[in-house]
N, C-alpha and C positions, 0 to 999 in steps of 0.2 A: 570447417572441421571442428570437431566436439574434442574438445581433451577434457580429459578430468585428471589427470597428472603430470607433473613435472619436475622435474631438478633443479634447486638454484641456491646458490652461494651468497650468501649474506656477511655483512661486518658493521661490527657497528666503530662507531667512533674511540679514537685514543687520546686518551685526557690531554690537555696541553700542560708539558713540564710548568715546574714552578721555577721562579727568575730567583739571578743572583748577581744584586747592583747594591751600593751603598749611597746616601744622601751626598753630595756633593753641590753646596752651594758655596756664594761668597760669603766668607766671616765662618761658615761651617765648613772646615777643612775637611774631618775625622768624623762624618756624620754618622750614623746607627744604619745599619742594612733595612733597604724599603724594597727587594723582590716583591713583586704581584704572585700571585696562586696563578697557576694556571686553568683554562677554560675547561667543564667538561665536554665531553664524547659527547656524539649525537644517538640516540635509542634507534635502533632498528623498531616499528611499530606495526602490526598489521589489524587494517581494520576492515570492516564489511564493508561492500559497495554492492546495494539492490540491484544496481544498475546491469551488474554483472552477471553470468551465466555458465559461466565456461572459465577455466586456467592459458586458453589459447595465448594469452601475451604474451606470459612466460616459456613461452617456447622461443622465441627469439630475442628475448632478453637474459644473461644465467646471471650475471654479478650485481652485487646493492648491496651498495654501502653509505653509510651515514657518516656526516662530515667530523674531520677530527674536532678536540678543541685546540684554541690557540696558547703559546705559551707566554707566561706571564710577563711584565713589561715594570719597567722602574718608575719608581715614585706610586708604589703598590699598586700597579693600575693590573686590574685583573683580565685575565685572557678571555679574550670571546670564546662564548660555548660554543660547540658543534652542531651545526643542524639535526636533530633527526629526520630522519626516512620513512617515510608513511606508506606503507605497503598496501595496493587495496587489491582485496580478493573477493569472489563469489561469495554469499550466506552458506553455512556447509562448508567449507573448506579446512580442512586438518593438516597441521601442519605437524609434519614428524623431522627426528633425529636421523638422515641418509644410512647414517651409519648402523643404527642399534634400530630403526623404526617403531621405536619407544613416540610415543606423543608430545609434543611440547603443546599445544593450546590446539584447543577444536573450536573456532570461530560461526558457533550455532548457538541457539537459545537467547539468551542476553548477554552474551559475549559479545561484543561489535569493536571492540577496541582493545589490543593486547599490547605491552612492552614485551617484545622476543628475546632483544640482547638489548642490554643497558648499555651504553657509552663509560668510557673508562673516566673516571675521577678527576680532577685536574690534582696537579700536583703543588705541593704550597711551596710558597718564597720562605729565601732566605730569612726573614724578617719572624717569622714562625721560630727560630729555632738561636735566637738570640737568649744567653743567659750570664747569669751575673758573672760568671767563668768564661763563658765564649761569647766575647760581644761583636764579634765579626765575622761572624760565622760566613764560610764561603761553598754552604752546600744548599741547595736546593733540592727537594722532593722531584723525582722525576711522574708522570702522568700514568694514570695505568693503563695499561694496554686495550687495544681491542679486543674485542672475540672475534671470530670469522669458523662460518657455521655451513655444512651443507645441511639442506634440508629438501624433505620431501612435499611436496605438498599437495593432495588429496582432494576429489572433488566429488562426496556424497551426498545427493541428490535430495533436497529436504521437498518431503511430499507427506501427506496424509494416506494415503490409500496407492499400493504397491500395483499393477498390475502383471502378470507372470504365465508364463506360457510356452511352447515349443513354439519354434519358428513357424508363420506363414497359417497360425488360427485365426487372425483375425484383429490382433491385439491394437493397430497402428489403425485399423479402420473406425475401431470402436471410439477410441481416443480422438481420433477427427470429428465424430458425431456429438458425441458427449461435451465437449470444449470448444475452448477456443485456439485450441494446438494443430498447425498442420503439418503434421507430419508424411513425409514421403510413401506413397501406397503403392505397391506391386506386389505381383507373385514372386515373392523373393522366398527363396529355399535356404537361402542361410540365416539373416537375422536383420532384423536392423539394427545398425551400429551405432546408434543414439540413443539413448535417455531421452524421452518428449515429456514436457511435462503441459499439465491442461488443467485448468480451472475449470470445474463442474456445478454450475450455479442452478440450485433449484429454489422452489420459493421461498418470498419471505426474507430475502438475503440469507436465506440456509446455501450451503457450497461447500467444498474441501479441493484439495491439489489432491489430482492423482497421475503417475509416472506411469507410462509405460517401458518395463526394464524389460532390455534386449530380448529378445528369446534366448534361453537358455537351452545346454545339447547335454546327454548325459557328461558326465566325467568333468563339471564344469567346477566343482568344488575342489579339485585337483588342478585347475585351473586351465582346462583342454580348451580351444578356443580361448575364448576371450572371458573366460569362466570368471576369475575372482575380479576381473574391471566390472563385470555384472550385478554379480551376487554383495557386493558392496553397497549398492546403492538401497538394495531393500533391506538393509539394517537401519534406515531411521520410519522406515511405513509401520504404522498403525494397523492398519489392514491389508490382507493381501486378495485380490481376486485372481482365482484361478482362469483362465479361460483354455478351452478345448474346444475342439471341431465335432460336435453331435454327430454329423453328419458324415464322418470319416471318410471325408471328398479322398482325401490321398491315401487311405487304410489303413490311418491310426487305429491304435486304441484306446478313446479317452481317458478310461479309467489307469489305464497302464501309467500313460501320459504325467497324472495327476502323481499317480504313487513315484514316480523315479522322479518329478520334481523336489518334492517334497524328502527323498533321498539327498540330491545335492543342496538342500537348505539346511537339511540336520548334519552333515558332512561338515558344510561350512560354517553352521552357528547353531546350534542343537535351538539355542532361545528364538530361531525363527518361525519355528512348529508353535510356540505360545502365545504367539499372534491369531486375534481371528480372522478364518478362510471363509469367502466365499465363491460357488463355482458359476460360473458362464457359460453353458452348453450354447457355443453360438454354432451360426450357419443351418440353425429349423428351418431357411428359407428353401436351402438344399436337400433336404427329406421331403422326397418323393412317397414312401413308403415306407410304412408304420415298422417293418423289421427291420427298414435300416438305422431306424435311430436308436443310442445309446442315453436316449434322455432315463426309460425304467430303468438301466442298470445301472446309469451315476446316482438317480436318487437310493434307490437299493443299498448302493454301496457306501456312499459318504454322507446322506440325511442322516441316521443313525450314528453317524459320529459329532450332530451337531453342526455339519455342514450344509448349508441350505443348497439346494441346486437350481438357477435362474434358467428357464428356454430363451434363447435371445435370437436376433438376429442384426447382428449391426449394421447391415446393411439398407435393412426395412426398418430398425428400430423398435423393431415389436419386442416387449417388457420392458426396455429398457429402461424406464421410467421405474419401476416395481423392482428392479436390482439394484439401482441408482437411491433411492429414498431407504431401503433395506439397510446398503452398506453406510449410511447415514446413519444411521439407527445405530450399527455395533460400531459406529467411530465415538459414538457418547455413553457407551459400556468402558471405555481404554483411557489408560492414563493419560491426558494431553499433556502434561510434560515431554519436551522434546530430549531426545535419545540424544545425549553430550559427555563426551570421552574425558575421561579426568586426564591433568596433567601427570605424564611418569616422567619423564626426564626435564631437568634442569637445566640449560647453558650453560650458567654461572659454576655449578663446580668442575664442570671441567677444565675451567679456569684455574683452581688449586690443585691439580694434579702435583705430582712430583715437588709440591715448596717446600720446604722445612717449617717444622715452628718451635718451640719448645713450651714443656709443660715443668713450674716451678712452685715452692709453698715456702712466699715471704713471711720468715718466721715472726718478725717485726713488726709487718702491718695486719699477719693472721691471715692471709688470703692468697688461696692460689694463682697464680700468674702463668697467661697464655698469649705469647708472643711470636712473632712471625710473619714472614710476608705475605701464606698463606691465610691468616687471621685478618692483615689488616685490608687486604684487598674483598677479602669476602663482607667485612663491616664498611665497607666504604659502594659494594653493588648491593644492600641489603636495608629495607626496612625496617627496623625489628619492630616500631611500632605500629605495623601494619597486620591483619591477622595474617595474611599469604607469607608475610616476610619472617615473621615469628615462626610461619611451620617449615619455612625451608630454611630457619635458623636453628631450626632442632632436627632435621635433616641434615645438615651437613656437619653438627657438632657429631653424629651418629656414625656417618658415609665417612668421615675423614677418620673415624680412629681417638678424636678428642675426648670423649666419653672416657674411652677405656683406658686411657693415657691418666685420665684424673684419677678414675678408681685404685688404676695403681699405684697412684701416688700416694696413696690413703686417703681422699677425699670423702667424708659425709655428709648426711641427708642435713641442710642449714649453713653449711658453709658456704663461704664468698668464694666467686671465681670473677677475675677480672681481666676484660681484654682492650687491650687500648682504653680508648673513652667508657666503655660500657662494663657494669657490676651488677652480678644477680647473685642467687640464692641457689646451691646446689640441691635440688630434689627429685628422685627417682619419676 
């Protein structure tokens, strides 16, 4: 069974508290507090595996989770970290927000390994918070929490060359001839319900991946049938080949055919008409008679638009060879960069939902002060010396309201804001 999507629940790791013991040896009665830190959280991770083809496992597995860390132990001994979870999925696989199907990472391109959810922080020992006023201190940092995430995860079909058609042209026969794919072949009047994908090797080690996507019915960008599990997959092709029945065995009309596809592609993604078409008049084996074929009135109708029109016949193989080297030809017209979704949503802040923090300007040391549980959980899952960590560290100073909090505290363009460990430079 092909799935290309699924539901599943994910957690990553909860930091292990920090300890709270004091030195107790012999001759040191009243020794100084030595809590360990606590272990962190294990990463939720998902990486590619070639290997794969399909989301099928995840259909019988929904929960993963990554191991907590441990908490911290006396005579500073610090907590074991949590394992992370190595997630491995198809190349192509998108993984979205269940809830908002906002995009967290599209695992295509040179993406092959992501952190999804970070592991919660370990939390420090007692031993951290000894001062010349409190030498015994009896609190310990507690660890910060998990996350735990539904998520969607997406399985779009990474090919060079789309092939597209109404059900029962011929689309699944062609694909067998051409490749090395075998796909299931009968008189089926509704579609095949698969994605087949085929390597098409011509000389020279020249070749490309070309899919053949389901057949498609009208009203499919509305999602009638199995419309948008379809029409998904030919948003990463490069090329799309039309294929029709020349021959209008069951009394189509190809050129009809062609224009209502080409309706539910711009329904569904107006940018999929800016891809270059070429057409397939298959089934010349079955033209008996020069009026019944519709070869003069596809070229008539779409040569002119820049669309070439191929006579084939998958069956016999006749041109096929001269459609094949053609669509070769406009796959090195087209940007080869692969088609990869940028990240919109974040896990991490929905993490500071609802915290408090407070916005302050120590008059004494001249610089603004931002403190909060909200603050110090977001510097503790965050890079800032990272370029990714730096932009969703000016995302969430944005998203959370921090921004506006300073302005109105009167803050300008060179002044210092400092939060916990970290100080920078206020500049628009």
């Amino acid at each position: 069974m092909f799935a290309d999507s699924a539901k599943i629940i994910i957690k990553s790791g909860k930091g292990g508290d920090g300890h709270v013991s004091f030195r107790r040896e012999k001759y040191v009665p009243n020794g100084g507090p030595d809590g360990g830190d606590g272990g962190h959280g294990g990463d939720i991770i998902f990486q590619v595996d070639e290997g794969l083809n399909t989301l099928t496992d995840f259909r019988h597995r929904r929960k993963y989770a990554a191991e907590n860390g441990q908490e911290g132990g006396k005579r500073n001994c610090h907590g074991k970290n949590g394992q992370s979870l190595v997630i491995k999925v198809p190349a192509g696989t998108i993984i979205r927000d269940a809830a908002s199907d906002k995009v967290i990472a599209d695992m295509s391109g040179g993406n092959t390994r992501q952190i999804i959810l970070k592991g919660g922080r370990g939390g420090l020992g007692n031993q951290h918070y000894a001062t010349s006023t409190m030498q015994a201190p009896k609190y310990a940092q507690p660890g910060q929490p998990a996350i735990e995430l539904e998520v969607r995860l997406e399985l779009k079909v990474i090919a060079d060359v789309g092939l597209v058609g109404f059900p029962n042209v011929g689309k699944s026969t062609l694909l067998s001839r051409v490749t090395n794919a075998r796909p299931k072949i009968a008189n089926y009047h509704f579609t095949t319900l698969n994605p087949n994908l085929g390597v098409v090797d011509l000389s020279e080690g020249q070749g490309f991946v070309i899919a053949d996507i389901p057949g498609l019915i009208e009203g499919a960008s509305q999602g009638v049938g199995l419309g948008h599990e379809f029409l998904k997959h030919i948003e990463r092709t490069k090329v799309m080949i039309h294929m029709v029945d020349a021959a209008s065995v069951e009394g189509r009309d190809p050129v009809a055919d062609i224009y209502a596809i080409n309706k539910e592609l711009q329904a569904y993604n107006p940018k999929l008409l800016d891809k270059p078409q070429v057409i397939a008049a298959n089934k010349i084996d079955a033209i008996y008679e020069e009026a019944q074929s519709f070869i003069p009135k596809l070229k008539e109708e779409f040569e002119p638009q820049g669309i070439r029109v191929f006579p084939i016949s998958a069956v016999s193989g006749q041109n096929l060879k001269e459609l094949l080297y053609y669509v070769h030809e406009l796959l090195g017209t087209v940007d080869q960069e692969p088609v990869v979704y940028q990240q919109e949503y974040f896990p991490e802040l929905n993490v500071f939902q609802e915290e408090p923090y407070t916005v302050e300007f120590n008059q004494e040391e001249q610089v603004y002060v931002v403190e909060g549980p909200k603050i110090e959980k977001m510097l503790g899952y965050t890079n800032i010396e990272s370029e990714k960590g730096f932009l969703f560290f000016q995302r969430f100073l944005k998203e959370q309201g921090i921004l506006d909090r300073l302005e109105q505290a009167g803050i300008q363009e060179g002044d210092t804001v400092r939060m916990y460990g970290l100080a920078f430079d206020y500049y628009k």
